[in-house]
C-alpha positions in Angstrom: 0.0 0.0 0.0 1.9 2.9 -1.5 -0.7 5.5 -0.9 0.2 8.8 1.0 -2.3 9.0 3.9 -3.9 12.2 6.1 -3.7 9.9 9.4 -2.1 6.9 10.3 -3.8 5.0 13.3 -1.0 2.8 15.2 -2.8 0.0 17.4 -6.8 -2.1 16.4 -7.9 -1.6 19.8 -11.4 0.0 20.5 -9.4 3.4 21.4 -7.2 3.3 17.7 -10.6 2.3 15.9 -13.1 5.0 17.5 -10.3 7.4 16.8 -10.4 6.1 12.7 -13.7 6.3 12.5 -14.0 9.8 14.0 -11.5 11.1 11.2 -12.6 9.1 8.4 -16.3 10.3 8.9 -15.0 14.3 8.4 -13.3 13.1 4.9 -9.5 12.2 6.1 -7.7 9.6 4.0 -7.2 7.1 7.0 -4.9 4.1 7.4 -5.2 1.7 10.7 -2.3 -0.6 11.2 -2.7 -3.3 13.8 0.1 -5.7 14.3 -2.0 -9.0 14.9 -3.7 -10.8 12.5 -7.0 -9.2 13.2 -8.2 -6.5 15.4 -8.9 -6.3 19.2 -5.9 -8.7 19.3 -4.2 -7.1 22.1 -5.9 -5.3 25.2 -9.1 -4.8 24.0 -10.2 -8.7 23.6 -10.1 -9.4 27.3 -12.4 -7.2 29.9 -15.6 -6.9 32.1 -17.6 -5.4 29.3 -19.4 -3.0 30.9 -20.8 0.6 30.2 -19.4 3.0 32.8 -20.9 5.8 34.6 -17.6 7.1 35.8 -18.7 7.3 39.4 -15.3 7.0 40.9 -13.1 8.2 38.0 -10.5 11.0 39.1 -12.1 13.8 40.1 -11.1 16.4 36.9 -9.1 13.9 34.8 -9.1 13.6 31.7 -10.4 9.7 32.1 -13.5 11.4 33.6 -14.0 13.7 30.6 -13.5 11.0 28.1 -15.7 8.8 30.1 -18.5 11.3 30.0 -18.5 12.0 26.5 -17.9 8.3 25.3 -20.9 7.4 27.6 -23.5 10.1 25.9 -22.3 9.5 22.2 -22.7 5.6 22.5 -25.9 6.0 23.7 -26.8 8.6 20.5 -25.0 6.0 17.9 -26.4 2.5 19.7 -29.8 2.4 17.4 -27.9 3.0 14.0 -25.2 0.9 14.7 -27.2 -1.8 16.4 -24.7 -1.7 19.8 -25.1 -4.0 22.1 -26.6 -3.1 25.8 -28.2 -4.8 28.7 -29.5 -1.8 30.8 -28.3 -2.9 34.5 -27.1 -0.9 37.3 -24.1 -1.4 40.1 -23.9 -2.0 43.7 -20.6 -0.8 45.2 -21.4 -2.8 48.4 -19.8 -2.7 51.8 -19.0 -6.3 53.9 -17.5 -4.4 56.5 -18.0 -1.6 58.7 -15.4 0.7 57.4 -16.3 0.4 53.9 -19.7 0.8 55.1 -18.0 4.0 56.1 -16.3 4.9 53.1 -19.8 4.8 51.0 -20.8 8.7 51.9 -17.5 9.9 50.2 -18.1 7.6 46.9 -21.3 9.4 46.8 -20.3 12.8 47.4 -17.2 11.5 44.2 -19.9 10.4 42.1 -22.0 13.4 42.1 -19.0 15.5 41.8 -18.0 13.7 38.6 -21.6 14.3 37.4 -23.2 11.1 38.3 -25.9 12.9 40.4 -28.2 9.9 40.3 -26.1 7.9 42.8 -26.9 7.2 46.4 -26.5 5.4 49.1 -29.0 3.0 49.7 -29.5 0.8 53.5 -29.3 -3.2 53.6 -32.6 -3.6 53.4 -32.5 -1.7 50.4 -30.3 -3.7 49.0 -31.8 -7.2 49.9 -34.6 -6.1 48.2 -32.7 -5.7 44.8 -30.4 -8.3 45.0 -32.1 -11.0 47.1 -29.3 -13.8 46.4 -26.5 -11.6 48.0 -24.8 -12.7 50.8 -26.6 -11.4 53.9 -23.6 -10.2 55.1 -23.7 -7.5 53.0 -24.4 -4.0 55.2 -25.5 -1.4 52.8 -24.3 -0.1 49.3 -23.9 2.8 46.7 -27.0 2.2 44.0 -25.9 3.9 40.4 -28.8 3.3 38.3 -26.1 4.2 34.6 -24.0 1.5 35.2 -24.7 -1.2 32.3 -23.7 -4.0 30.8 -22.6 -4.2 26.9 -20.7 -6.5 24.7 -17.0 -5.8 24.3 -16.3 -6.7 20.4 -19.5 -5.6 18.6 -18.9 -1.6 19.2 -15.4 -1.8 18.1 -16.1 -3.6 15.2 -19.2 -1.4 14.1 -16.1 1.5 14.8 -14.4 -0.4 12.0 -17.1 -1.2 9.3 -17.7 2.7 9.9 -14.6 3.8 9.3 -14.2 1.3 6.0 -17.1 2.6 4.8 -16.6 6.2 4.7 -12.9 5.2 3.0 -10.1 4.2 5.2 -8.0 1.2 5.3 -7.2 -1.0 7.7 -4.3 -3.3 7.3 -3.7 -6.6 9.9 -0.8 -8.4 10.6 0.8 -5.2 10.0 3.7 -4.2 12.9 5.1 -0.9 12.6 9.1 -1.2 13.7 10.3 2.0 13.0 9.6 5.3 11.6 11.1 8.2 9.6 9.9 12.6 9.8 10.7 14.4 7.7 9.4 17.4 6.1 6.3 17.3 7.8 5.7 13.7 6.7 5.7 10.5 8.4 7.3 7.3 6.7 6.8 4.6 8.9 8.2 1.0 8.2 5.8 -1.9 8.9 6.4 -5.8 8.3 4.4 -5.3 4.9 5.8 -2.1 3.7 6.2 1.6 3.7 3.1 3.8 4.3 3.1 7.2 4.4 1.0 9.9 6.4 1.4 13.4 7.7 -0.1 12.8 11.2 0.8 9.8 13.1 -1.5 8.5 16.2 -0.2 6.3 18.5 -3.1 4.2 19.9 -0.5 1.2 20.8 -1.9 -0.3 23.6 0.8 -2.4 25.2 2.8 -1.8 23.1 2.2 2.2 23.1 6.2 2.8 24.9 7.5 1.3 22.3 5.9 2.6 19.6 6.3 6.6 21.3 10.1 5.8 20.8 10.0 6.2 17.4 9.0 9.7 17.7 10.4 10.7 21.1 11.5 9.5 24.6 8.5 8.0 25.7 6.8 10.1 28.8 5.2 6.5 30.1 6.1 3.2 30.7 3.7 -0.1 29.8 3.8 -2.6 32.5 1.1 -4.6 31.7 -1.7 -5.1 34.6 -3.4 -8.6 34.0 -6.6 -9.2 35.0 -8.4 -12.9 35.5 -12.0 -13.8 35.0 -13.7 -16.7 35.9 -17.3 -17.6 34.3 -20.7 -19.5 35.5 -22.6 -21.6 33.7 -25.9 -20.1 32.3 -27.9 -20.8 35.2 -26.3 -17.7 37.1 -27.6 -15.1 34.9 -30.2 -15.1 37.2 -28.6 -14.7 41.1 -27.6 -11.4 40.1 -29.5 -7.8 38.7 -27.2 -5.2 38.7 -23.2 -5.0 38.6 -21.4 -5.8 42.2 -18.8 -3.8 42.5 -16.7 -3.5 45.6 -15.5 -0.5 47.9 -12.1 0.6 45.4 -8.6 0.8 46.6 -5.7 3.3 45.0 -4.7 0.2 43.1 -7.5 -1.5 41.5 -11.3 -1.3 41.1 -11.3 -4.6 42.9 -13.3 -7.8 42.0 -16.7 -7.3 40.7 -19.3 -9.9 39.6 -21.5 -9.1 36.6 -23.8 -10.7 34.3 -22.4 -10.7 30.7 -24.3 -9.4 27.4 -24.0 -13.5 25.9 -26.2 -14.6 29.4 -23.6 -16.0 31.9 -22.2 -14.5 35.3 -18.7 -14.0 35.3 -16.3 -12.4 38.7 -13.2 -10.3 38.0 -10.9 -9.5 37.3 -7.4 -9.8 39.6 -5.1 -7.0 39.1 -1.3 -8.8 38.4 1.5 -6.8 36.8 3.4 -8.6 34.3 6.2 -7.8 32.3 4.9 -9.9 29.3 2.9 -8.1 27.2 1.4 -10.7 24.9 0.8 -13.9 26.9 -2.0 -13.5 29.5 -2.3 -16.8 31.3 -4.5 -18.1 33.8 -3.3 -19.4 37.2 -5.5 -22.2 38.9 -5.1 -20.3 42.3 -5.9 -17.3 41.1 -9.3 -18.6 39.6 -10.2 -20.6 43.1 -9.9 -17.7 44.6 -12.1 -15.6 42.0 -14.8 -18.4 42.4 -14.8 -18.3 46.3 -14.9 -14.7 46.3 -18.3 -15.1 44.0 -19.6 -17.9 46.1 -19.0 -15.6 49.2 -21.2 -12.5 47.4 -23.7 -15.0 46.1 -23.4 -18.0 47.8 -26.1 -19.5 45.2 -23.1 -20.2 42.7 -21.8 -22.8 44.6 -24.1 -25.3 43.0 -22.9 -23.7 39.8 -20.3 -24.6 37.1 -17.9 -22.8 35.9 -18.3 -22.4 31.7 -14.7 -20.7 31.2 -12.0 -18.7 32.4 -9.7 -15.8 30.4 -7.5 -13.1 31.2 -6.3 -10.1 29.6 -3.5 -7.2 29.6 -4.5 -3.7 30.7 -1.7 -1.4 29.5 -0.9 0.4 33.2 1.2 3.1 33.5 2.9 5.0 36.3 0.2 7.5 35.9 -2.9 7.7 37.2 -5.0 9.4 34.5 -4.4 9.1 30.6 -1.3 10.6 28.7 -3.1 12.0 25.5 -1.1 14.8 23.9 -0.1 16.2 20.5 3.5 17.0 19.5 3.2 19.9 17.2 6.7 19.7 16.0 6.4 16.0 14.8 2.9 15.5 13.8 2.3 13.3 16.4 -0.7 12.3 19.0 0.1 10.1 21.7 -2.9 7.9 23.4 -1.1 6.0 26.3 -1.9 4.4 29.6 -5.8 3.8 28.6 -6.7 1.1 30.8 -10.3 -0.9 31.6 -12.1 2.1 31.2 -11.1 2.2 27.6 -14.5 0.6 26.3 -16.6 3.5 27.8 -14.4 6.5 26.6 -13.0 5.2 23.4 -15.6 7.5 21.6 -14.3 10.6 24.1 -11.0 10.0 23.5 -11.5 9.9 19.4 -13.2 13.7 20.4 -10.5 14.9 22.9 -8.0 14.0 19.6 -9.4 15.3 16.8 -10.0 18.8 19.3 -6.4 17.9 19.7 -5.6 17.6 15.5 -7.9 20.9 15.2 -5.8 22.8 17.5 -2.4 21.6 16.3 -2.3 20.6 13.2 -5.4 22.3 11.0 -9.1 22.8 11.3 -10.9 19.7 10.5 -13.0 19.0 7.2 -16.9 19.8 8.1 -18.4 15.7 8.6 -20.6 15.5 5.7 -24.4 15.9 6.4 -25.0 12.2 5.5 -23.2 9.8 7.2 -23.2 6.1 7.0 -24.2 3.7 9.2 -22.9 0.0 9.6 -25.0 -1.8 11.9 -23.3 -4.9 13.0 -25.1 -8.6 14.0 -26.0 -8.5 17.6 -24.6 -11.5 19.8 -26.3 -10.4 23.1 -29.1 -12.6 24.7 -31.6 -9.9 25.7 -32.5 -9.6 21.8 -33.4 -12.1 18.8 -30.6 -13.5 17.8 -30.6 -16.3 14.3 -31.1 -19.4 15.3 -34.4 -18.1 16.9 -35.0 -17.0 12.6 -33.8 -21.1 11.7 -30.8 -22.2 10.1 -28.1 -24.9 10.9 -26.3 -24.2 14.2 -22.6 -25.0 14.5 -22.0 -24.3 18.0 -24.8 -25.6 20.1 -23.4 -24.6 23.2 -23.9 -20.4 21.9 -26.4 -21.5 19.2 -24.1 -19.5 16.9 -25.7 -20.9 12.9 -23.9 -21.6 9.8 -24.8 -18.5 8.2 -23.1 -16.1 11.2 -19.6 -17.9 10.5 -19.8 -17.6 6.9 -20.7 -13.9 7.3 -18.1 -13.4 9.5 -15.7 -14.9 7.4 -16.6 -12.7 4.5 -17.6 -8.7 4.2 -15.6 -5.7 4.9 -13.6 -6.5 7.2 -13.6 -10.6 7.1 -11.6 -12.4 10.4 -8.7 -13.7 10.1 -8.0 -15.7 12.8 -9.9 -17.9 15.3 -9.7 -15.4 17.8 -11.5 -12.6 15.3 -14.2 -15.2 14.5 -14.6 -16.0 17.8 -15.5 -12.3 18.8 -17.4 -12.0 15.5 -19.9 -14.5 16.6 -19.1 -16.2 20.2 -18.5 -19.5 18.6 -16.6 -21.7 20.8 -17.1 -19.8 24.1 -19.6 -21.9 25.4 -19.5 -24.8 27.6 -17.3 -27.1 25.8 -15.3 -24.5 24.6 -15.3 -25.6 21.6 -14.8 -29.5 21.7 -17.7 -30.4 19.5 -18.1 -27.6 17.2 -14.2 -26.6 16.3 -13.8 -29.2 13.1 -16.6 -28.1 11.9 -15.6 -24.5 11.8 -12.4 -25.6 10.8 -14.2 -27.1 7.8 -16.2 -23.8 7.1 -13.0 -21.4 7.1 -10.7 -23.2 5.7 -8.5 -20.9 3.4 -9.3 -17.9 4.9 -7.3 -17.8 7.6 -4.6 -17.9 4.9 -5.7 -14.8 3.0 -4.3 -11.7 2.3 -5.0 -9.8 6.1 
């Protein structure tokens, strides 16, 4: 790909992809370039999936502001792009008299930060809503904007938006190094020189590395893994909102939430790595997650466990997001976005392009029609089609023949098991893939092995 482009996107992560589809929608020539062979490969394929209010984001941070904005504009996109959400709520909940404590002042945070609906609410209360909990339980903070959404679909819609109003995306694409020089970027990837006059740095994990090319990097990646264990169907039901706990300094904490494909799942730990690729999971680790979740609902103890995963959040040594433009070398830098990356994605591609606007050039005026690239839904609280007939493949996620085939085919086609796996939810079931993976095997064969 020889073309000279207005803005090359570094990283297929929901932050790089909102941000591509934010300038290809005003008329920039666009170019994404994600080193795996398919997007959401790195950080943004392992989280809670949930829809955040920012309640207890950093008073006047620029998380916060992101969060805000990325909240309100997925809710005003969600129809015409057919996003995926389960309206919910969460429960910070106390188990002990100090944190029963600490609940005024996550209040008095949350209305600060603008979620004014929040409040306290007693144990009674909360019995009342959740009557599975543990009765242990003492009291909790009630915020009705918490919900619960699925993390792949958004991103992807991102994606087909972005294709359609004329950027590329190129896969298996790793940019090593990079070149400035009168006012354009030539950056080397495995397949090629591409050229662009703004470079964005939406790395991920990998962001450090990829700042070096065009400076010193101001942050560090050490890579904050978080493990999930999930219940068997039958849980769905022991739980209505989000249970969150009282936060640390260090981590949100572990939290157990019903998931937008209709299980239960508890997470995630919070274990920094130095490996930035290989997120395992540790049997300990797990026990512990499941007798945390049989502690908060002790109902799940005569439940299975469906699956585990884990993924890499890409911590810094700062506390809020390092988002900044370098004016001198047509650069913006998106670091340190961690599990509140789903929710602000959107914000963030705003907070840039006011960023571009201001540093390099007024933007193009978006066009008055825009179009819209509604993806398949794969949540449970809406028809999915095997309800509509057809052959199902996976019988454990009653994901059919023809999702597969679609997946493998389109705009933006997988390319790897992983990518069809998010594309559909084949294989994250029960058997986790035992029964059905020869015959999807069988259907994609070959197009793994095409051009990415």
């Amino acid at each position: 790909m020889q073309a000279r482009f207005d803005i090359a996107v570094i990283g297929g992560g929901v932050v790089g992809l909102a941000v591509l589809r934010r300038f290809a929608m005003v008329g920039l020539k666009c170019v994404l370039l994600e080193r795996g062979a398919d997007i959401l490969s790195g950080a943004s394929k392992g989280n809670s999936a949930l829809l955040h209010t920012g309640f207890d984001a950093p008073l006047r941070s620029l998380e916060i502001r992101c969060m805000r904005t990325g909240y309100k504009e997925y809710f005003n996109i969600r129809d015409k792009l057919n996003l995926p959400l389960v309206e919910s709520s969460g429960l910070v909940v106390a188990w002990t008299p100090d944190e029963l404590a600490a609940l005024p002042a996550i209040v008095e945070k949350a209305h600060k930060n603008g979620v004014t609906d929040a409040r306290q609410i007693s144990a009674i209360e909360l019995r009342l809503k959740e009557p599975n909990l543990a009765k242990s339980a003492l009291g909790a903070v009630l915020v009705p904007g918490e919900h619960i959404i699925d993390a792949w679909s958004a991103p992807l819609a991102y994606a087909h938006q972005a294709l359609a109003h004329g950027a590329a995306i190129m896969r298996s694409a790793e940019v090593t190094n990079g070149d400035f020089s009168k006012g354009i970027w030539q950056l080397q990837t495995v397949q090629g020189a591409i050229t662009a006059r703004i470079v964005v740095n939406a790395a991920g994990n990998y962001g450090d590395f990829v700042e070096a090319i065009a400076r010193p990097s101001p942050f560090t990646i050490k890579p904050r893994k978080g493990q999930f264990v999930v219940f068997d169907k039958p849980a769905y039901k022991l739980a209505r909102a989000i249970v969150l706990p009282v936060p640390t300094a260090r981590t949100k904490g572990i939290v157990v939430f019903r998931t937008a494909f209709g299980n239960l799942a508890v997470g995630p730990t919070a274990e920094d790595q130095d490996d930035r690729e290989l997120a395992t999971c540790d049997r300990e680790a797990l026990l512990q997650l499941k007798a945390r979740a049989i502690e908060i609902l002790p109902a799940l103890a005569n439940i299975d466990v469906t699956a585990n995963y884990s993924g890499l959040r890409p911590a810094t040594e700062h506390k809020d997001y390092v988002i900044e433009a370098l004016a001198d070398r047509n650069w913006i830098t998106i670091g340190g976005i961690r599990s509140t990356g789903l929710t602000a994605a959107l914000g963030i591609a705003e907070y840039v392009s006011a960023l571009y606007g201001k540093n390099f050039g007024e933007l193009p005026k978006k066009p008055s029609k825009s179009v819209w690239t509604p993806v398949p839904n794969l949540t449970e609280d809406r028809i999915r089609p095997y309800m509509k007939g057809g052959e199902i493949i996976c019988h454990c996620e009653l994901v059919t023949r023809g999702e597969i085939t679609a997946a493998l085919d389109g705009p933006l086609p997988a390319r790897d098991m992983g990518g069809l796996k998010r594309r559909t939810r084949a294989t994250m079931g029960r058997c986790q893939g035992f029964y059905c993976s020869a015959n999807i095997a069988a259907i994609a064969k070959g197009h793994f092995d095409a051009k990415p």
